[in-house]
C-alpha positions as a Markdown table, in Angstrom:
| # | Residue | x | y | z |
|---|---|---|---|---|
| 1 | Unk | 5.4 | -2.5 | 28.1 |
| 2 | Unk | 5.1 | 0.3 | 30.8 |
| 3 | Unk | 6.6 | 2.9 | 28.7 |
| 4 | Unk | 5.6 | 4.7 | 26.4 |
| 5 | Unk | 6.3 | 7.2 | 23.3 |
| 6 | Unk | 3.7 | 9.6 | 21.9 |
| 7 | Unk | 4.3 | 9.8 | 18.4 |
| 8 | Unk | 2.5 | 12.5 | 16.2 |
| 9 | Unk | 2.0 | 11.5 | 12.5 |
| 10 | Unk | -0.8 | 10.1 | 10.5 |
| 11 | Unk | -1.3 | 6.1 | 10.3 |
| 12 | Unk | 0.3 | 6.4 | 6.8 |
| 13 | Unk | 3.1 | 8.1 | 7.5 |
| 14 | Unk | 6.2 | 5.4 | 6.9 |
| 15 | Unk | 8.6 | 6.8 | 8.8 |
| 16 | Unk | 6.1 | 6.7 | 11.8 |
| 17 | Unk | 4.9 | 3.0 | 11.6 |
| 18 | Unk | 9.0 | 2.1 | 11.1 |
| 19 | Unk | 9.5 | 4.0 | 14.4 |
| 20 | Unk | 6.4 | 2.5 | 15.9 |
| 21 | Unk | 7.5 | -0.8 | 15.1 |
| 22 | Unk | 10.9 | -0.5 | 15.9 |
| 23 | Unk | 10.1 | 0.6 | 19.5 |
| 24 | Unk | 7.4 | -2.7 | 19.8 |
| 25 | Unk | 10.5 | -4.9 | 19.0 |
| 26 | Unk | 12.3 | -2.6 | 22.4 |
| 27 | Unk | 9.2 | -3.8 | 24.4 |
| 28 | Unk | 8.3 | 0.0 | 24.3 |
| 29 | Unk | 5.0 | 1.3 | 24.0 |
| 30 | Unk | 4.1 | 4.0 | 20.8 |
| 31 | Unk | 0.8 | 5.8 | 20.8 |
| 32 | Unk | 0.9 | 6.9 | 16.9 |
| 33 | Unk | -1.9 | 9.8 | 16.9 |
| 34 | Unk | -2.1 | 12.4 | 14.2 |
| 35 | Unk | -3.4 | 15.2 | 16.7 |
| 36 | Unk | -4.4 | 16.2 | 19.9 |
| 37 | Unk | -7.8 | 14.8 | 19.6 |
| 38 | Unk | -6.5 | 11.4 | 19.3 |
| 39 | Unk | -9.9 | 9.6 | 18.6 |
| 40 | Unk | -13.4 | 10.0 | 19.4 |
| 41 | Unk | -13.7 | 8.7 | 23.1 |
| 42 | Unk | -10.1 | 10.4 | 24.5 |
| 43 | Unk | -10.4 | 13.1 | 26.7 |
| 44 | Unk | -8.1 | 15.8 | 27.4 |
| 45 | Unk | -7.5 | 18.5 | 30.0 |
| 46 | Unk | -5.0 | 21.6 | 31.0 |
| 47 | Unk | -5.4 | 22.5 | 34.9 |
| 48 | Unk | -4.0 | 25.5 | 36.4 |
| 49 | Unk | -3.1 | 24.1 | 39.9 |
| 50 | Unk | 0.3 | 25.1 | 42.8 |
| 51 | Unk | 1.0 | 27.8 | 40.4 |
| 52 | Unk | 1.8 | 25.1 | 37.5 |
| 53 | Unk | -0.2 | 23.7 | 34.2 |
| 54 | Unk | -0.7 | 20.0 | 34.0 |
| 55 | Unk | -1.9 | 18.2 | 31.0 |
| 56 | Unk | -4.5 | 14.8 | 31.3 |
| 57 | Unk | -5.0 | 13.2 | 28.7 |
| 58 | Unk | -6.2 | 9.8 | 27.9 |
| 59 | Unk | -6.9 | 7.4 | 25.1 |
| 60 | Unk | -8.9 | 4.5 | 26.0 |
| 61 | Unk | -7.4 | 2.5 | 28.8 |
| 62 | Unk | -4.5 | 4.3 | 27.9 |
| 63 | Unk | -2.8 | 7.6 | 30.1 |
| 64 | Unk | 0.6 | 9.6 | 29.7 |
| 65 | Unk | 2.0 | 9.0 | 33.1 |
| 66 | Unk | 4.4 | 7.1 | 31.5 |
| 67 | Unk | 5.5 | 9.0 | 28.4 |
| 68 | Unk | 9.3 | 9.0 | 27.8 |
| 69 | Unk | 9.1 | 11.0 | 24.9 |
| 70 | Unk | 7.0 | 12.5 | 22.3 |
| 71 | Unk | 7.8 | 12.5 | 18.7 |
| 72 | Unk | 6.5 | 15.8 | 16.8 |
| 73 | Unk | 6.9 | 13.8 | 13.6 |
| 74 | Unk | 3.9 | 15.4 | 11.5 |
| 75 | Unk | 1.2 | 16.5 | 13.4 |
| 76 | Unk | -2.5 | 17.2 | 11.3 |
| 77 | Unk | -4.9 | 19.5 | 12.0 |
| 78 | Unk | -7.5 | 17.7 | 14.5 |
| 79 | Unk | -10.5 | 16.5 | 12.6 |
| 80 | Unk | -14.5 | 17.0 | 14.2 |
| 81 | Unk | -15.3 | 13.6 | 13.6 |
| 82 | Unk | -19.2 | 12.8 | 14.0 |
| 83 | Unk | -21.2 | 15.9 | 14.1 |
| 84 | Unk | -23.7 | 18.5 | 12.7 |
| 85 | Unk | -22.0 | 19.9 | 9.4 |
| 86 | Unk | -23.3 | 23.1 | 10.6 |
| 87 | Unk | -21.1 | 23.1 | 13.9 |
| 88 | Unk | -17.8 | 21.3 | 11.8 |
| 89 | Unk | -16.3 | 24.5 | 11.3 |
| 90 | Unk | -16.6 | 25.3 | 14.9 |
| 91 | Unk | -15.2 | 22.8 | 16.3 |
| 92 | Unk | -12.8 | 21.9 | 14.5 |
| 93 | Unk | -11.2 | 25.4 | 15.1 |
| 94 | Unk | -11.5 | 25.0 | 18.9 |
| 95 | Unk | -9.4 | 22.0 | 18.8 |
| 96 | Unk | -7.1 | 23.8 | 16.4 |
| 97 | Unk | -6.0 | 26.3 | 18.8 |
| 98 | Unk | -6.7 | 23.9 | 21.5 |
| 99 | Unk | -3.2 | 22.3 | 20.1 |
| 100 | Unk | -1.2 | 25.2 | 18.6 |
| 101 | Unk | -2.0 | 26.2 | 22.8 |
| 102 | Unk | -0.7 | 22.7 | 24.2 |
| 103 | Unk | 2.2 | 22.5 | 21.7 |
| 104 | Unk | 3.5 | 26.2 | 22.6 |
| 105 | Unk | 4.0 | 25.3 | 26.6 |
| 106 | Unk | 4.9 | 21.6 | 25.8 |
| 107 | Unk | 7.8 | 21.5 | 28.0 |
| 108 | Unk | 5.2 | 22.9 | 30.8 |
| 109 | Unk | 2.5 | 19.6 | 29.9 |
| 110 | Unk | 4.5 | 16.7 | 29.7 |
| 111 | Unk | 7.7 | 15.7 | 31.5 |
| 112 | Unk | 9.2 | 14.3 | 28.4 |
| 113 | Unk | 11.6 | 14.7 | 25.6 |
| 114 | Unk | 10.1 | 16.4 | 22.9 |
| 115 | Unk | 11.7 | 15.6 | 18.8 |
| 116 | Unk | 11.7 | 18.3 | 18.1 |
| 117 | Unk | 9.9 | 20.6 | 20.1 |
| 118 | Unk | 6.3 | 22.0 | 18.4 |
| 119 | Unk | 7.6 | 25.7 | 19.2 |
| 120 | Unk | 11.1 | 25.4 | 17.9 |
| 121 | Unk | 10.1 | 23.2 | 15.1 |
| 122 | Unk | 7.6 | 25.4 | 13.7 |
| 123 | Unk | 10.2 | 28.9 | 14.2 |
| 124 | Unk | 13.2 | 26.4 | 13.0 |
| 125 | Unk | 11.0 | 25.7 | 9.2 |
| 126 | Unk | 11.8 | 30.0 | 8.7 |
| 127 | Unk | 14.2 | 29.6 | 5.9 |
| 128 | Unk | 15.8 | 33.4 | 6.9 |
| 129 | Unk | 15.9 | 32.1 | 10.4 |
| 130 | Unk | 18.3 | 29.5 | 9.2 |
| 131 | Unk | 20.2 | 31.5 | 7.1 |
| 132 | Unk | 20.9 | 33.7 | 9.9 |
| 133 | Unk | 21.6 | 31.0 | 12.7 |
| 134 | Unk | 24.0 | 29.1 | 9.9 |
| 135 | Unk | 26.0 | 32.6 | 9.4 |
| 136 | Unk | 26.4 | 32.8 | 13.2 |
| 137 | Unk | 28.3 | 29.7 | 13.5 |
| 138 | Unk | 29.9 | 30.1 | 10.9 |
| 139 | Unk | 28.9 | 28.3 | 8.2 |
| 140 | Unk | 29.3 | 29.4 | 4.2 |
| 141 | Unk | 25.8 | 30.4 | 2.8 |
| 142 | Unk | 25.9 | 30.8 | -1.2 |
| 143 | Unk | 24.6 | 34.4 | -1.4 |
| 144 | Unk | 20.8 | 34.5 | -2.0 |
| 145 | Unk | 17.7 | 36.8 | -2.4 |
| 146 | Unk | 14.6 | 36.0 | -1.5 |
| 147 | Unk | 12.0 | 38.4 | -4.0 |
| 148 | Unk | 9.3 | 38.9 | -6.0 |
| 149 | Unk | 10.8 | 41.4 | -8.1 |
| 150 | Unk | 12.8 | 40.1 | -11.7 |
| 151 | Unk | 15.2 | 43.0 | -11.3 |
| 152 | Unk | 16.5 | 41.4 | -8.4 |
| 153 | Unk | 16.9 | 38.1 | -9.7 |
| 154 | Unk | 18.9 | 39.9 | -12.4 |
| 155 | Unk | 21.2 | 41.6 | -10.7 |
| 156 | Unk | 21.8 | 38.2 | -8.7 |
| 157 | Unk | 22.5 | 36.7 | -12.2 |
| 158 | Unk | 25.0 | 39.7 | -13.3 |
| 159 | Unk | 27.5 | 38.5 | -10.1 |
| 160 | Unk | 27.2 | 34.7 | -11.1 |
| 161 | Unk | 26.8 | 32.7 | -14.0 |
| 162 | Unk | 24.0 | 30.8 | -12.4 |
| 163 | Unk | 21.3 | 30.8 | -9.9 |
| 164 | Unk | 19.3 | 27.8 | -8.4 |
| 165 | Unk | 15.6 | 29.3 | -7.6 |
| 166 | Unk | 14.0 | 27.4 | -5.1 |
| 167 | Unk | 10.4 | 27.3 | -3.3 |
| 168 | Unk | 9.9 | 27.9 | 0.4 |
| 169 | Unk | 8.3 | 24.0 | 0.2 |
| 170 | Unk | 7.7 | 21.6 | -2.3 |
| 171 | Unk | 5.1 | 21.4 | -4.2 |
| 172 | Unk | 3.6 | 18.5 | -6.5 |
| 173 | Unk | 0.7 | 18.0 | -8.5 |
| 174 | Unk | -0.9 | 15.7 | -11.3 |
| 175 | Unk | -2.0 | 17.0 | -14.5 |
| 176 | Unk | -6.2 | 16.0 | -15.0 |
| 177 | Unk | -5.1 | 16.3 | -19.0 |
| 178 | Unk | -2.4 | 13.9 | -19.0 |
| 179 | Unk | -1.8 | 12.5 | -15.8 |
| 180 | Unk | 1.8 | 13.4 | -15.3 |
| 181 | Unk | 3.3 | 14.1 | -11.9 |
| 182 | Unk | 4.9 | 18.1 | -11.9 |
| 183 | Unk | 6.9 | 19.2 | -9.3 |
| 184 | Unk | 8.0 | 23.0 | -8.2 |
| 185 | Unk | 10.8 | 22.9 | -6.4 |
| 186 | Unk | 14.2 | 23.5 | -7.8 |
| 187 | Unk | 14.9 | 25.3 | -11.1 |
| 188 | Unk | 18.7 | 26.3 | -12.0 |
| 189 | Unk | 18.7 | 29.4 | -14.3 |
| 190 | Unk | 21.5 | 31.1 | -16.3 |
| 191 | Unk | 22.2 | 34.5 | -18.4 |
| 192 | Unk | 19.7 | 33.1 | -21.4 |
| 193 | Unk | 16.7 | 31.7 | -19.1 |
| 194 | Unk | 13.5 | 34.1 | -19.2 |
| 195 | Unk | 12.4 | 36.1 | -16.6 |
| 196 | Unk | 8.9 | 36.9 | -16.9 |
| 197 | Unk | 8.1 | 39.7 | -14.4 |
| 198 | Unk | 4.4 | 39.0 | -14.2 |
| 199 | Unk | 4.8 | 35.6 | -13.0 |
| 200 | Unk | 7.8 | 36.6 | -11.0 |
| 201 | Unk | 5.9 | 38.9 | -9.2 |
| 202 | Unk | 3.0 | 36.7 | -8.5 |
| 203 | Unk | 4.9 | 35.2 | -5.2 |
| 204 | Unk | 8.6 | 35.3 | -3.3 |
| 205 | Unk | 10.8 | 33.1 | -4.4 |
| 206 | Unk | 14.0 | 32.3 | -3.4 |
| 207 | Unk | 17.2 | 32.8 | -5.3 |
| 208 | Unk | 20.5 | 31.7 | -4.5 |
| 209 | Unk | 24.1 | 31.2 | -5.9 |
| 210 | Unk | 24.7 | 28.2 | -7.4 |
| 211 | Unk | 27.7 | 26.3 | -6.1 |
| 212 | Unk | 29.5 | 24.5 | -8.7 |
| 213 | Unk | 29.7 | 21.4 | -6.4 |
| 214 | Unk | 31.5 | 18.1 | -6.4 |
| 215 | Unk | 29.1 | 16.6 | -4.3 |
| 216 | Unk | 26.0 | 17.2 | -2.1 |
| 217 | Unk | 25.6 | 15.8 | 1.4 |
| 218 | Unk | 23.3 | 15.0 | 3.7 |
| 219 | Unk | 23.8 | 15.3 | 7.8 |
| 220 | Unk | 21.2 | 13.3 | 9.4 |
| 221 | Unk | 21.4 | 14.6 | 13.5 |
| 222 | Unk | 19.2 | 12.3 | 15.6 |
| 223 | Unk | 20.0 | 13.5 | 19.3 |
| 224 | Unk | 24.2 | 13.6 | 19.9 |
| 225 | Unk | 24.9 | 11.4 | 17.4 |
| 226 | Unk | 25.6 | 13.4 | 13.6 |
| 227 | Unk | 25.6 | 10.4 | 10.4 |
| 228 | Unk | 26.8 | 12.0 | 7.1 |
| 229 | Unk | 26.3 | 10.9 | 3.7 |
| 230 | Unk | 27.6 | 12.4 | 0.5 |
| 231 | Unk | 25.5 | 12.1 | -3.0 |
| 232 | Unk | 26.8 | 12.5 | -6.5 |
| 233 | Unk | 26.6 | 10.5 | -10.0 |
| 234 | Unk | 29.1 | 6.9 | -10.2 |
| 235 | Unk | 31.0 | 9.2 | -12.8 |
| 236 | Unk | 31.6 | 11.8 | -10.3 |
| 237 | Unk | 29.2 | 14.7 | -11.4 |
| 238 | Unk | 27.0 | 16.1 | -8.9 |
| 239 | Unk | 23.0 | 16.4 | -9.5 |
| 240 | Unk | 21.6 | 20.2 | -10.1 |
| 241 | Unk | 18.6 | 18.1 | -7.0 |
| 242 | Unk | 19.6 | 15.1 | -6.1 |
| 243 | Unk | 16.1 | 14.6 | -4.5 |
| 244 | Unk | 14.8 | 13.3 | -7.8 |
| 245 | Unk | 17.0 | 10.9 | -8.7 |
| 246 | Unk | 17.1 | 8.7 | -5.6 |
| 247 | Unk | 17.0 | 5.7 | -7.2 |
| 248 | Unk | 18.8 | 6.5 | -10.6 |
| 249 | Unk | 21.0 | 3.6 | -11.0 |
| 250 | Unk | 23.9 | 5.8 | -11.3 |
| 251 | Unk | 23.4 | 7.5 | -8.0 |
| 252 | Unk | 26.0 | 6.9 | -5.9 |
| 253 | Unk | 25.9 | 7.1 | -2.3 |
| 254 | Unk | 28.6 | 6.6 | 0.6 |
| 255 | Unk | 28.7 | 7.4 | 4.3 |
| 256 | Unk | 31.0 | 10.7 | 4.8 |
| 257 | Unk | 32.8 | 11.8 | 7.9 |
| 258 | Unk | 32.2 | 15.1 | 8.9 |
| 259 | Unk | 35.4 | 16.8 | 10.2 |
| 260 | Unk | 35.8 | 18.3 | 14.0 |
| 261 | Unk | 35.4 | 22.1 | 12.7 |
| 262 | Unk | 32.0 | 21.2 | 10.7 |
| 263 | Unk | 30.5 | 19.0 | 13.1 |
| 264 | Unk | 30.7 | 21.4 | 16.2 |
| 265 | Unk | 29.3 | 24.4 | 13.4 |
| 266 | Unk | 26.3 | 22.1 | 13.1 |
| 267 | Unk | 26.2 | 21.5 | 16.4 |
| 268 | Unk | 25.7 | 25.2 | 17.1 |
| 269 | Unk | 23.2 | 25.6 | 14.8 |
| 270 | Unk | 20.9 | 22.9 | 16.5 |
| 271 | Unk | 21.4 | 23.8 | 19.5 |
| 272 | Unk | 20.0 | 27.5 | 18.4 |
| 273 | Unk | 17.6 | 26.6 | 16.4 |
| 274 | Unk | 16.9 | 24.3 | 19.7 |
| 275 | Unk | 16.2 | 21.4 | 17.5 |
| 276 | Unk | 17.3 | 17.5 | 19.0 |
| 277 | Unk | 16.4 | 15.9 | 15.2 |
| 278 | Unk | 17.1 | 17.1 | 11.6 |
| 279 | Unk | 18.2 | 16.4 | 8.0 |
| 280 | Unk | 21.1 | 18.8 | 7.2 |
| 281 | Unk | 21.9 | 19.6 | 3.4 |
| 282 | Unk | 25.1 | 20.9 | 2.5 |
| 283 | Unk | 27.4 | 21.2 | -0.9 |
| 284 | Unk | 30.7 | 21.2 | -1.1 |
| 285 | Unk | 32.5 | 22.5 | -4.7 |
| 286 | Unk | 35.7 | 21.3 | -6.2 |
| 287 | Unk | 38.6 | 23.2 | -3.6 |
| 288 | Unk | 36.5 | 21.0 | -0.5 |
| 289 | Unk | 34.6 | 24.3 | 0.6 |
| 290 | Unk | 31.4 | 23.7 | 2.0 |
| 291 | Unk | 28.2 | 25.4 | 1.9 |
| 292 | Unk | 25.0 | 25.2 | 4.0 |
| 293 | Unk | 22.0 | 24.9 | 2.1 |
| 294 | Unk | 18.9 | 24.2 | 5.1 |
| 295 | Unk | 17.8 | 22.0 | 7.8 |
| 296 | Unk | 14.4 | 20.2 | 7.2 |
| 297 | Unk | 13.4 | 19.3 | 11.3 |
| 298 | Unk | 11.4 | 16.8 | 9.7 |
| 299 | Unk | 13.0 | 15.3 | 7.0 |
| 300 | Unk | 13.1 | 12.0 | 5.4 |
| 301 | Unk | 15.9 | 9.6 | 6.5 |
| 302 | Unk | 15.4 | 6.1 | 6.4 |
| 303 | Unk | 16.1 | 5.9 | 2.5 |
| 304 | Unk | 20.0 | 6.7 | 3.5 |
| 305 | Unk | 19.4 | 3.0 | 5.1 |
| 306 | Unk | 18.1 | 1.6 | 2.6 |
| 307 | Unk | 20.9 | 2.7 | 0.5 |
| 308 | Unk | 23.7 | 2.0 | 3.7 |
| 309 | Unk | 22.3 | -0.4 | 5.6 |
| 310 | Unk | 25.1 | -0.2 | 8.0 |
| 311 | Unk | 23.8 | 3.4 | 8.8 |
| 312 | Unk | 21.5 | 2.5 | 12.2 |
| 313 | Unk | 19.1 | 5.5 | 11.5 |
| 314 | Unk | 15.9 | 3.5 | 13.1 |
| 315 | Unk | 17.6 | 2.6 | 15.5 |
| 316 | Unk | 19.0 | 5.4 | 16.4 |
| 317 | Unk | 15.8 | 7.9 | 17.0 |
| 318 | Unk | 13.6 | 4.6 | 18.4 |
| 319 | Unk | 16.5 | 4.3 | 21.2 |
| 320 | Unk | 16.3 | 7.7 | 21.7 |
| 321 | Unk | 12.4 | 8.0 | 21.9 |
| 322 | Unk | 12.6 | 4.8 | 24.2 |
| 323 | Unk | 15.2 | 6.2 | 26.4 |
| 324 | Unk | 14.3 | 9.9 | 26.4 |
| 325 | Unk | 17.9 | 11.2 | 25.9 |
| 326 | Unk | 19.6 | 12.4 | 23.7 |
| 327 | Unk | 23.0 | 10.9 | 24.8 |
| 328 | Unk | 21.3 | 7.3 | 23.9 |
| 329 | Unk | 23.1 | 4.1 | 23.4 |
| 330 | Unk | 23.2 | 2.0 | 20.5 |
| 331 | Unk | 24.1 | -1.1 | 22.3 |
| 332 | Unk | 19.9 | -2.1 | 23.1 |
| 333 | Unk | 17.6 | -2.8 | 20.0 |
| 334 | Unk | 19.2 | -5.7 | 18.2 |
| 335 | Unk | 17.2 | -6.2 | 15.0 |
| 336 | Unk | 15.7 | -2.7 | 14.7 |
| 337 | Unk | 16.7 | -2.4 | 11.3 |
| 338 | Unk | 14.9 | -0.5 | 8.4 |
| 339 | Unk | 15.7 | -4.0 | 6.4 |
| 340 | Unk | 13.8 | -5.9 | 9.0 |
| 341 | Unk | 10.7 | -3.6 | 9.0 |
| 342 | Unk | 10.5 | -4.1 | 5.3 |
| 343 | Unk | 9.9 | -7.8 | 5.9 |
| 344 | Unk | 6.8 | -7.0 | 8.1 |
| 345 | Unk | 3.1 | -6.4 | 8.1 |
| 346 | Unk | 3.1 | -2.9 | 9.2 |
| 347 | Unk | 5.7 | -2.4 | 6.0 |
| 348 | Unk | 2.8 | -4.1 | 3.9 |
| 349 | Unk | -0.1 | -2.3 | 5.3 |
| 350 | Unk | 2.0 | 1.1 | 4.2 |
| 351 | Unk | 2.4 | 0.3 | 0.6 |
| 352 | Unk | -1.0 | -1.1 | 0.6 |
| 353 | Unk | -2.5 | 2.1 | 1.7 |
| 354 | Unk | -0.5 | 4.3 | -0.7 |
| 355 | Unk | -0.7 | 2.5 | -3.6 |
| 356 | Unk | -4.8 | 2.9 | -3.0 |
| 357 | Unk | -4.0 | 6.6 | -2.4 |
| 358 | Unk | -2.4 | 6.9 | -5.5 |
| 359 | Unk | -5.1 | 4.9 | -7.3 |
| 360 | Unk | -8.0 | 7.2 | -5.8 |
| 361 | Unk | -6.4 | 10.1 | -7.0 |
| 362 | Unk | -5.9 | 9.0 | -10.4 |
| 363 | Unk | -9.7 | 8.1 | -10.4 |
| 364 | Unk | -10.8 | 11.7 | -9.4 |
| 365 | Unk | -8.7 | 13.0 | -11.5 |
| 366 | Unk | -9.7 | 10.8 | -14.7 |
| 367 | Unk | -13.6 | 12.2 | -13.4 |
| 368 | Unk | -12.7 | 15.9 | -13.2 |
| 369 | Unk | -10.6 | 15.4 | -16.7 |
């Protein structure tokens, strides 16, 4: 194994230890790090030298020299490790900026495809930005205001019958009274809902049309290569969010071709957005017109394989982390299925570790109740 893949992402990140071992199985090296300081004895280094900056870094016996790619996957913010509680604060911000630094000039440090770029990624998570790249290339956007003011989310309603108010991320948490799971994410209001302008007011929130769909779908792009799937119920209704229901058993899910005129829309939006990876989310209403919704640059995929194993999503972005292209094969990594990771230790060790997550939680929070 004399290549290698630098993957950012904590050790309990699934998709990253699927992708990690995926890339074992193609005899291809991953370093799975969640940050620039990779662990207490690696060293790392910017020099200014022939009017260039060039990035040393090493981790044990192990060096970049041979990087291929690096996989921006979910970064953390570096942790201190052993030292004075005093200094923790310090330090800890040094190596902060130390990476926001290294991840801005990335193309500069490493000579290496980067999924998705730390620069672009963090500029393509703007919401407005997106809006604005997907009217450029001409995709349909259901008309939206982003606010803290109830007046405007009233006068939104007075021009449709409904309105779908959405977060600018998800956000979960457990009740210490009860020990139910709440999410705030998606909330689809009408003429009669209330619209309380205090809490309105607290925060912006963002408003937008909602598209009396047939059917959601989901464009998963991993380099060149676009895989669609569309999501409704088995009796042909579509979900309000069809994030929670997953694993409903009447979900139904099914591979969908994207036509020539979408596809090379999407296409301009990644390549403006300047992203190489991303989980497109589009509607599409009863007369087939279809709307764009976002693009999460690092969005969950490898459930659409779960669901369709004949999709090859993992093997898909490990050939193109072990090749460093984006105009990857297919043919190489036989077996480097998301069904064959499920069979394996590293699948285990995953569960293992949430499930204790999940228990801990529930402990602290049985304390604090």
């Amino acid at each position: 194994m004399d290549s290698e893949v630098l993957v950012f992402a904590p050790a309990d990140d699934p998709h990253a230890s699927a992708v990690c071992w995926a890339l074992r199985q193609s005899q291809v090296r991953p370093l799975l790090v969640p940050s620039m300081r990779m662990s207490d004895d690696a060293s790392v280094a910017v020099w200014t030298e022939a009017n260039r900056l060039r990035l040393e870094c090493s981790l044990s016996s192990t060096s970049l020299k041979h990087l291929r790619s690096a996989w921006h996957r979910r970064p953390t913010r570096p942790k201190a490790g052993f030292c004075e509680e005093a200094d923790r604060a310090f330090i800890e911000g040094q190596w902060h900026r130390f990476q926001s630094n290294v991840f801005c000039i990335a193309d500069d440090l490493l000579d290496a495809l980067w999924v998705n770029h730390p620069e672009k990624a963090t500029r393509a998570e703007n919401k407005l930005l997106q809006i604005r790249v997907a009217q450029e290339v001409g995709l349909s956007v259901p008309e939206m205001v982003v606010s803290n003011d109830a007046k405007d989310v009233q006068r939104l309603l007075q021009r449709w019958p409904k309105v779908v108010f959405k977060t600018f991320y998800p956000y979960n948490w457990q009740s210490a009274s009860n020990g139910n799971i709440y999410s705030m994410s998606v909330k689809l209001l009408d003429g009669d809902s209330e619209l309380p302008e205090a809490a309105i007011a607290m925060c912006p929130g963002i408003y937008q049309r909602y598209v009396d769909k047939a059917y959601d779908v989901r464009v998963t792009v991993i380099g060149d290569r676009y895989f669609g799937v569309r999501m409704l119920k088995n009796k042909g209704e579509a979900y309000v969010d069809w994030r929670g229901h997953m694993y409903d058993d009447d979900i139904l899910i099914e591979e969908w071709a994207l036509s020539e005129v979408v596809e090379r829309k999407l296409r301009g939006l990644m390549k403006r957005l300047g992203l190489v990876f991303g989980c497109i989310d589009l509607v599409v209403d009863g007369k087939g017109e279809i709307y764009f919704l976002e693009v999460n640059q690092a969005g969950q995929f490898l459930f659409l394989e779960e669901v369709l194993p004949q999709l090859p999503l993992l093997k898909a972005i490990t050939n193109m982390l072990a090749s460093g292209r984006v105009d990857y094969s297919l043919e190489s990594g036989a077996g480097c299925d998301f069904a064959g990771y499920r069979r394996t230790d590293d699948y285990a060790q995953i569960v293992d570790i949430q499930m204790r997550q999940r228990s801990a939680a529930s402990q602290y929070l049985s304390v604090e109740a």
